[in-house]
VEXDREN-2710 file (C-alpha; in Angstrom, 1 decimal):
% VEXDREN-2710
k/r/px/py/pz
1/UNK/-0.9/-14.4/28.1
2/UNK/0.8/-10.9/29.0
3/UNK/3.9/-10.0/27.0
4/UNK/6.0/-7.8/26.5
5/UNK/6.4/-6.1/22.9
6/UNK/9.4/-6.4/21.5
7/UNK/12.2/-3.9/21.8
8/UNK/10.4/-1.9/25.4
9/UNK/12.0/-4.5/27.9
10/UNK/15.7/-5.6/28.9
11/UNK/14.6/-8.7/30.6
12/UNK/18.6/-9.3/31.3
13/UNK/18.8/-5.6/32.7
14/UNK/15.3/-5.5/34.5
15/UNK/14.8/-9.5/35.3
16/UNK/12.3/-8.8/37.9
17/UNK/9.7/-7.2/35.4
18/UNK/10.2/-9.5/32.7
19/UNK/9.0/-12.4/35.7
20/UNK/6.0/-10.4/36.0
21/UNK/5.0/-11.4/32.6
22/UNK/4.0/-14.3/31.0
23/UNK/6.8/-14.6/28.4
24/UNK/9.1/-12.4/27.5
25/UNK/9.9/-11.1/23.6
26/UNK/13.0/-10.6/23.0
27/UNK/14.6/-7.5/20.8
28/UNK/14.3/-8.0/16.8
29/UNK/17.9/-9.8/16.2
30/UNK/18.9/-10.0/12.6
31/UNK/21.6/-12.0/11.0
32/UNK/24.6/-9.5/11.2
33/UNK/25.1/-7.1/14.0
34/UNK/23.4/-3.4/13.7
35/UNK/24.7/-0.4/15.3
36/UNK/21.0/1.1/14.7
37/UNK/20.4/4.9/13.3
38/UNK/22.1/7.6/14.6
39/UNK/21.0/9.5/17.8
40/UNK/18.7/11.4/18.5
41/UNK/16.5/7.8/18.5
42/UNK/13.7/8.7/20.8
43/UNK/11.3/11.7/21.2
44/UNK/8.5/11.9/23.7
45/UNK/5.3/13.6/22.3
46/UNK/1.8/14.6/23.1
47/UNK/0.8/11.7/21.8
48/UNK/2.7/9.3/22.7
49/UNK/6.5/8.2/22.1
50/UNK/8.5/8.2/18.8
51/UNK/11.8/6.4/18.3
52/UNK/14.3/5.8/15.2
53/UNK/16.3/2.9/17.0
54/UNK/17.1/1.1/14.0
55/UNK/17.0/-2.7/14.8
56/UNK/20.1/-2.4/16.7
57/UNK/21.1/-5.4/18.4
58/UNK/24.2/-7.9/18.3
59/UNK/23.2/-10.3/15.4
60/UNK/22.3/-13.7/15.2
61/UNK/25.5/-15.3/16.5
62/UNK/26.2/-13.1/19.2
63/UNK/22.7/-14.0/20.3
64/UNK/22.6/-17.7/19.8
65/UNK/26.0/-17.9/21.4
66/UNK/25.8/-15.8/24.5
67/UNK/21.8/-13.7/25.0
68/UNK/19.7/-16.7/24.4
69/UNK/21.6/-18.8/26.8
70/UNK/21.3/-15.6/29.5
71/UNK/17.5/-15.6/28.7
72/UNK/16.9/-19.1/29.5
73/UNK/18.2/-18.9/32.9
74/UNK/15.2/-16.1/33.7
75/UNK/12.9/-19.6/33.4
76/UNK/10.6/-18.2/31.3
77/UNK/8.4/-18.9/28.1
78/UNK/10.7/-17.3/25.4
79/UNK/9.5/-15.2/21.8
80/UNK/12.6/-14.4/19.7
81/UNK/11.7/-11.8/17.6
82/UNK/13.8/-11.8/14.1
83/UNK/14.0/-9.2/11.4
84/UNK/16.1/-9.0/8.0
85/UNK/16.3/-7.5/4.8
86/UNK/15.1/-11.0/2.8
87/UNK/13.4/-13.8/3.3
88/UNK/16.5/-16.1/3.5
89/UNK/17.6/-14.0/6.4
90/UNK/14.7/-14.5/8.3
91/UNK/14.6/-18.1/7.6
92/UNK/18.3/-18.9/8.4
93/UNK/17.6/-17.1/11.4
94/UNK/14.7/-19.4/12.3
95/UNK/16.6/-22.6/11.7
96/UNK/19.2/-21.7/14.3
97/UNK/16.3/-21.6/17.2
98/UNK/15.5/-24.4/19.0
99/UNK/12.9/-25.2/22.0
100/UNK/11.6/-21.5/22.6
101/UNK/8.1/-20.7/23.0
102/UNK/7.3/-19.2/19.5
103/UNK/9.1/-16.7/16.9
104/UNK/7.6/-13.2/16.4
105/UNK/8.5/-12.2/12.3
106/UNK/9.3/-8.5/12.3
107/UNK/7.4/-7.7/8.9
108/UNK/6.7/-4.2/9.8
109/UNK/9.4/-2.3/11.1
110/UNK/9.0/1.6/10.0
111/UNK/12.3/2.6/10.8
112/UNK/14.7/0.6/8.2
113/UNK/14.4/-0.3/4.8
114/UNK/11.6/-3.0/4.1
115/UNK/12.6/-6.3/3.4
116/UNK/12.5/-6.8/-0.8
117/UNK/10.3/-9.9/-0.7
118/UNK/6.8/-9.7/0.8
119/UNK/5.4/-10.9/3.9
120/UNK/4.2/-13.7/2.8
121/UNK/7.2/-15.3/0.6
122/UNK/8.9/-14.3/4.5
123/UNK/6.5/-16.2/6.4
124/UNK/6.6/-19.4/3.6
125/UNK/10.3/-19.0/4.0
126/UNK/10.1/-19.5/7.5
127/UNK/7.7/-22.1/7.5
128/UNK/9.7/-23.8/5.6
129/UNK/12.9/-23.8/8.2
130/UNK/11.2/-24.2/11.6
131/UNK/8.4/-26.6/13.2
132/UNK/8.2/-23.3/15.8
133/UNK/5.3/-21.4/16.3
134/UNK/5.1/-17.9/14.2
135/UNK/3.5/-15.3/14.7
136/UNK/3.8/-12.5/11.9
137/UNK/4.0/-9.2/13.4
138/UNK/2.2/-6.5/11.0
139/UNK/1.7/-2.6/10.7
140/UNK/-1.7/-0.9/10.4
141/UNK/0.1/1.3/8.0
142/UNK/-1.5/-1.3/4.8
143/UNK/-4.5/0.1/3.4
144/UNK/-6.1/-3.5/4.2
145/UNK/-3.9/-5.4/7.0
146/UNK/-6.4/-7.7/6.8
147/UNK/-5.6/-8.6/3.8
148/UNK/-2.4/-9.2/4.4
149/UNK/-3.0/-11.2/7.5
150/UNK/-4.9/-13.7/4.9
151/UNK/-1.3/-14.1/2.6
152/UNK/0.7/-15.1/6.0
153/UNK/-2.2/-16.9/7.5
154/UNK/-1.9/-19.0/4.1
155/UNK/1.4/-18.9/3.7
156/UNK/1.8/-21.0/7.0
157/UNK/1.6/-18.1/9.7
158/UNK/0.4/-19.4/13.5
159/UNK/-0.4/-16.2/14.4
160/UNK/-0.5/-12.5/14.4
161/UNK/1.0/-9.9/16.4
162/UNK/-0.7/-6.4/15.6
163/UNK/0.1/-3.7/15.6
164/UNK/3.8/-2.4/14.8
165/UNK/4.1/1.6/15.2
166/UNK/3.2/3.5/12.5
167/UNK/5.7/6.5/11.1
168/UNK/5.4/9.7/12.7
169/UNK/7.6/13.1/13.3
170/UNK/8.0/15.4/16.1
171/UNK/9.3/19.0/15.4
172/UNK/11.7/20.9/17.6
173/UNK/9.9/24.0/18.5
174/UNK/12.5/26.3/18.5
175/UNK/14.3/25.1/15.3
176/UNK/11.0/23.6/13.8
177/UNK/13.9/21.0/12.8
178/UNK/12.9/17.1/13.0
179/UNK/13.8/15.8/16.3
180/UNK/15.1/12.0/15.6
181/UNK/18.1/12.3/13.4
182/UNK/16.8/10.1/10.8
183/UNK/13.5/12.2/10.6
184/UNK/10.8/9.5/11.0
185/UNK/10.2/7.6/13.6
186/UNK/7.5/4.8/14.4
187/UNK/4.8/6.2/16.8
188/UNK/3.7/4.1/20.0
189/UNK/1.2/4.8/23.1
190/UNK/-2.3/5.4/24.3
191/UNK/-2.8/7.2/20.3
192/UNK/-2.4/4.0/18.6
193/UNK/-5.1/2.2/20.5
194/UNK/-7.8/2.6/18.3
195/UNK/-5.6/1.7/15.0
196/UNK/-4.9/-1.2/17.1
197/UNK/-8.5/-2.3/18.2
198/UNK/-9.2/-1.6/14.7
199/UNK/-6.7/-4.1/13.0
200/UNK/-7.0/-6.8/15.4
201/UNK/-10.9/-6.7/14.8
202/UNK/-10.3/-6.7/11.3
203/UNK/-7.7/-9.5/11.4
204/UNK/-9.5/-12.2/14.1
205/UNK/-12.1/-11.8/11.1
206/UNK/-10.6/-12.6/8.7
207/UNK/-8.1/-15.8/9.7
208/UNK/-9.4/-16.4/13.1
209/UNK/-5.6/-17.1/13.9
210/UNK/-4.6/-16.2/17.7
211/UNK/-3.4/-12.3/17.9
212/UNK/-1.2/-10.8/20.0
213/UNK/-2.6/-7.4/20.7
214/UNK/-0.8/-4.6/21.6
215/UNK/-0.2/-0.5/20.8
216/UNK/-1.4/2.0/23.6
217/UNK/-2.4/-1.0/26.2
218/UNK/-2.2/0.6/30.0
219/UNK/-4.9/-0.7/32.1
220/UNK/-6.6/-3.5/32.4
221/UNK/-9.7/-1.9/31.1
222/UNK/-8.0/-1.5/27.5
223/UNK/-6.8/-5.5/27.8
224/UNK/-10.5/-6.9/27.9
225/UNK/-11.2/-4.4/24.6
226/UNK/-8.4/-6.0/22.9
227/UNK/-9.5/-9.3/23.9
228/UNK/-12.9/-8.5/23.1
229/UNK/-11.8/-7.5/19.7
230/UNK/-10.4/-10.6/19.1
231/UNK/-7.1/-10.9/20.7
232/UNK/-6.0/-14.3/22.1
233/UNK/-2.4/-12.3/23.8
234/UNK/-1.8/-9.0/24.9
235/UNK/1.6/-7.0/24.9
236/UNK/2.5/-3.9/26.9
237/UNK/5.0/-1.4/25.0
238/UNK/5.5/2.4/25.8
239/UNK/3.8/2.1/29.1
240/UNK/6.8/0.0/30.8
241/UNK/9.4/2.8/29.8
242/UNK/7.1/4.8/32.4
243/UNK/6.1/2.5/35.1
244/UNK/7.4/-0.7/34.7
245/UNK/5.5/-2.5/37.4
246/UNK/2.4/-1.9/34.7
247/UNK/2.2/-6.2/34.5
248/UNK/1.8/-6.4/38.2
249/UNK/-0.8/-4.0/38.5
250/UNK/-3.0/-4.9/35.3
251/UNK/-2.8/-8.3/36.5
252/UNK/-4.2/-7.6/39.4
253/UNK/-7.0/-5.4/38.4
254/UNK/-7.4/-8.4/35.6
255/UNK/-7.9/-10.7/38.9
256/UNK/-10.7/-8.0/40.2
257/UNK/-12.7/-8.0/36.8
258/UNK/-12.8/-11.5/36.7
259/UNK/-14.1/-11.8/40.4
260/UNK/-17.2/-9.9/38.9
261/UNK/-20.2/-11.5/36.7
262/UNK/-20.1/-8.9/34.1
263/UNK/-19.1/-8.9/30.5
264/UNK/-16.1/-8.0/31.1
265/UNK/-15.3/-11.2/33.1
266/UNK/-17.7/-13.4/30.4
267/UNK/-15.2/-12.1/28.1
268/UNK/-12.2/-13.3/30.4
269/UNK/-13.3/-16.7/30.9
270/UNK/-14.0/-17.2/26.8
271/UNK/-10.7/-16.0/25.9
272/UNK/-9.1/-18.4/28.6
273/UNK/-11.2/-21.4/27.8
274/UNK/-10.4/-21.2/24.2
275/UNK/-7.2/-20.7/24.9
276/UNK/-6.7/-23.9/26.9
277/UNK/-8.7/-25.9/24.1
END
């Protein structure tokens, strides 16, 4: 399945790349509205992109009451991505959705304040509220995310999206001054690939749950690693900012690898069959 991660696609602004994918993840939505940090909220690197935005988004009742209903009429498999600040936000959050496709957990977001419980008393929370699907979405930035994919796998998780950006800070040149107002921002793009390939390796090991893969993901060449690594899902960020018919044309060289008899395409087919078991 090809997603989109959350926050890098306006499916109600851009519907016809949102169709290109197989489901589309909506923005992290928490239970009161945010107005998000204070601009400057992106920067563009060497490296890759860095933004500050803050979980800004309408809250859970603007949401429930006028997005979701928008969202449904695209006619397609819908994530709803949901942050707060404890676990009885998330959960209350969770027990308001109904008949969507699954629920990503923002556990990992580096540019607010961390929720005060841990992921796992979140994701037993959650469990708790909703029959849904969820998928716990974590941030390389643990000394073992492994380890913490174990506590949400047991404490009821479905699944695992990896990775969230990790904290980073761009420098004006001239003023050698921080160039996102709230200093920090969380670092996407081709760098984070190997952290990525790295934690969803480590995690498929140790739970076995399905991953959604995703941080620095451009061609189709860097979805069969992921897959390979243990991915079930894949999910483009950055790279739709830049060219967002990136779904159309991965899927198609996708289609071209699997036409061949390689390892590449072995790989393919597994994921698929397994997927469909």
């Amino acid at each position: 399945m090809l997603l989109n991660a959350s926050g890098c696609l306006d499916a109600l602004v851009a519907p016809d790349v949102a169709r290109q994918l197989d489901g589309f993840v909506t923005k992290t939505i928490t239970p009161l509205p945010r107005e998000g940090n204070a601009p400057p909220r992106i920067a563009e690197t060497a490296y890759g992109m860095l933004n500050a935005i803050g979980l800004a988004n309408p809250g859970r009742e603007r949401f429930l009451s006028d997005t979701l209903p928008r969202l449904r009429e695209l006619d397609l498999p819908l994530w709803i991505s949901v942050g707060g600040f404890c676990a009885a936000d998330y959960a209350d959050t969770c027990a308001r959705l109904h008949d969507v496709e699954a629920i990503e957990l923002n556990l990992s977001c580096p540019n607010v304040d961390e929720a005060a419980d841990s992921a796992a008393e979140i994701v037993a929370a959650c469990r708790a509220a909703t029959p849904l699907r969820l998928f716990g979405k974590l941030s390389a930035a643990h000394p073992d995310v492994a380890e913490v994919a174990r506590a949400v796998a047991a404490a009821g998780a479905d699944g695992l999206s990896l990775i969230n950006t990790l904290r980073g800070l761009a420098l004006d040149p001239g003023t050698l001054q921080p160039v996102l107002a709230r200093g920090v921002g969380g670092l996407s793009g081709p760098s984070l690939k190997p952290i990525a390939l790295a934690a969803v390796h480590a995690c498929h090991a140790a739970t076995g749950l399905p991953i959604v893969g995703m941080g620095g993901i451009t061609t189709a060449q860097d979805v069969v690693e992921f897959l390979a690594c243990g991915a079930q899902h894949v999910a483009l960020g950055t790279v739709l900012f830049a060219d967002p018919d990136a779904p159309l044309r991965i899927r198609e060289a996708l289609a071209v690898v699997q036409a061949d008899d390689g390892p590449l395409a072995e790989r393919l087919r597994e994921v698929r069959a397994n997927a469909l078991a």
